[in-house]
C-alpha positions, 0 to 999 in steps of 0.5 A, a space after each residue: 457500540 455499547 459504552 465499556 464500562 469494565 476497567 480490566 484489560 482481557 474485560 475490554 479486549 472481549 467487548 471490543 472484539 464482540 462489538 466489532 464482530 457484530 458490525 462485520 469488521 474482518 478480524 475483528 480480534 486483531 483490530 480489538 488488540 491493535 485499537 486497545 495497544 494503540 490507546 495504551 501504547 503498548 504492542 500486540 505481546 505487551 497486551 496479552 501479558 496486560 491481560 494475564 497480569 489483569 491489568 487495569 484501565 483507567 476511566 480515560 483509556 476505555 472511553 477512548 477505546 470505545 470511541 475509536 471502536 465505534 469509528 471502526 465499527 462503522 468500517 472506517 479503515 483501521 489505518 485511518 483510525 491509528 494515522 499509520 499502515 505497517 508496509 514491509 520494514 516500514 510505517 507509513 502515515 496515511 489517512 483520508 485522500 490517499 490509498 491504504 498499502 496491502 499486504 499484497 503489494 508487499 509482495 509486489 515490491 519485493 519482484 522490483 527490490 529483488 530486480 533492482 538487487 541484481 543490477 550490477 551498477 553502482 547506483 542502479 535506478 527504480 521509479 515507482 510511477 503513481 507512489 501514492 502514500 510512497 510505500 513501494 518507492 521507499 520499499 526500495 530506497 531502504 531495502 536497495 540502498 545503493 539504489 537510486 529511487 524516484 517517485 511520482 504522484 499527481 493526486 494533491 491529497 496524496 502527495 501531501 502523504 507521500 511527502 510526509 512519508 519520504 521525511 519520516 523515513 528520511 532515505 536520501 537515496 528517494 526523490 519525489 515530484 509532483 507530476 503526472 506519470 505520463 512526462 515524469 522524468 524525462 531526464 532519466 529516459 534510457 537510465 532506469 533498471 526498474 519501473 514499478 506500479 500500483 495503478 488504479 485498475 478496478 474497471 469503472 462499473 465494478 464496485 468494491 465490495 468492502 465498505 473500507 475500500 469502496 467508501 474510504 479509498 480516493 476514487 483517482 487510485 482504484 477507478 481504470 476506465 471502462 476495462 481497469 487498464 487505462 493507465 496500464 496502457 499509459 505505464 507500457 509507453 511511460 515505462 518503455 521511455 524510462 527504462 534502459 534495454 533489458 529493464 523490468 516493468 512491474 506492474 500490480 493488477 486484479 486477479 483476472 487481469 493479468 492475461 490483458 496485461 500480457 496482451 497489451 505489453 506484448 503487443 507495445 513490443 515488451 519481451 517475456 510478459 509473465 504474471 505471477 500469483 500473490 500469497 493467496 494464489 491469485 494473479 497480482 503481478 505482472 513483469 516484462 523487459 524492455 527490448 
């Protein structure tokens, strides 16, 4: 990216964003404004209002808007770059090692807050299997707060962030382990009302089309085995372990997944297996109650 050498605001704005359109970066005005607001530690309003009142930049600020401008450039995720990724009510710390939280999966969250909202316990409980960067579990803990919330991780990259996470948020209704999803929680087994996932799911032969993903995601929380559905299989014996009768799975997927999700939890003896679609209408959900 070629050095900004202008100091106005709406100035910089214009060369970052043709900067990162020019490398292919999807919304390339959105991150523009977020890397800018981020160096000048301002929000998205604050900038525009910066931009009417012709506001200037130092000569530090707009080489370190350049910097992080040419990091982005080269499709480094935007989140790595700003160190945090925004999930529901929350900000979230993340970086190399862990998977970035989508905005799809916020939907997702919202079918295990809505089932966990509904149990009538006291202190119903929901276990997020494979929390990653902890995003869904503390969805859950923060929005369900008479809730009990448990969270597993078995990638040591990944639970570092995690663990940073559950501090920062600071919920004491969330606990964390360390543990492969398979034996997690036995001592809960029959108790839970919710088990939630995000699996890794994209088949072994696909390749992600998105430098972001395919380049910056850790292998371990996107790769599935030969059909995507390897630890589906495991989260169907895993989940029917933990939850009680009558308690919901839910579990995120690819767009063409959900008919094999289906397949394999009906036939594993779940009840009403259904799949429902995300804000961009493509499958992304998949629920099922335990017998």
């Amino acid at each position: 990216m070629t050095s900004i050498r202008t100091t106005s605001v709406g100035e910089v704005r214009d060369l970052t964003i043709a900067a990162l359109d020019t490398a292919g970066v999807p919304q390339p005005d959105v991150d523009a404004e977020l890397l800018i607001g981020h160096v000048l530690a301002i929000g998205r309003g604050e900038l525009q209002a910066a931009i009417v009142m012709e506001r200037q930049v130092s000569g530090d600020q707009v080489a370190e808007i350049t910097a992080l401008a040419e990091r982005r450039a080269t499709r480094e995720p935007l989140q790595h770059i700003l160190g945090v990724a925004p999930f529901r009510t929350l900000e979230l710390a993340v970086g190399p090692g862990v998977f970035v939280p989508r905005p799809e999966t916020e939907h997702v969250a919202q079918f295990a807050i809505d089932a966990l909202g509904v149990v009538p316990d006291a202190e119903p409980i929901g276990i997020d299997l494979g929390t990653g960067s902890g995003a869904i579990a503390l969805a859950m803990a923060t929005e369900v707060p008479h809730a009990r919330v448990y969270a597993v991780e078995n990638s040591v990259d990944a639970f570092i962030w995690a663990r940073e996470n559950f501090a920062r948020v600071g919920a004491s209704n969330a606990t964390l382990i360390f543990d492969d999803l398979a034996r997690a929680f036995r001592e809960l087994d029959g108790q839970a009302s919710v088990v939630i996932s995000n699996p890794p799911y994209v088949p072994d032969a696909a390749i992600p089309r998105d430098p972001e993903v395919r380049l910056y995601d850790p292998p371990a929380a996107l790769y599935g085995g030969e059909d995507g559905l390897d630890v589906v299989r495991q989260l169907s014996e895993t989940a029917a372990r933990l939850l009680r009768p009558g308690g919901t799975l839910i579990i995120e997927h690819g767009e063409l997944q959900g008919e094999a999700i289906r397949d394999i939890l009906t036939k594993d003896g779940w009840q009403a297996a259904a799949t429902f679609r995300d804000l961009t209408q493509r499958d992304r959900t998949t629920t099922a109650l335990r017998a």
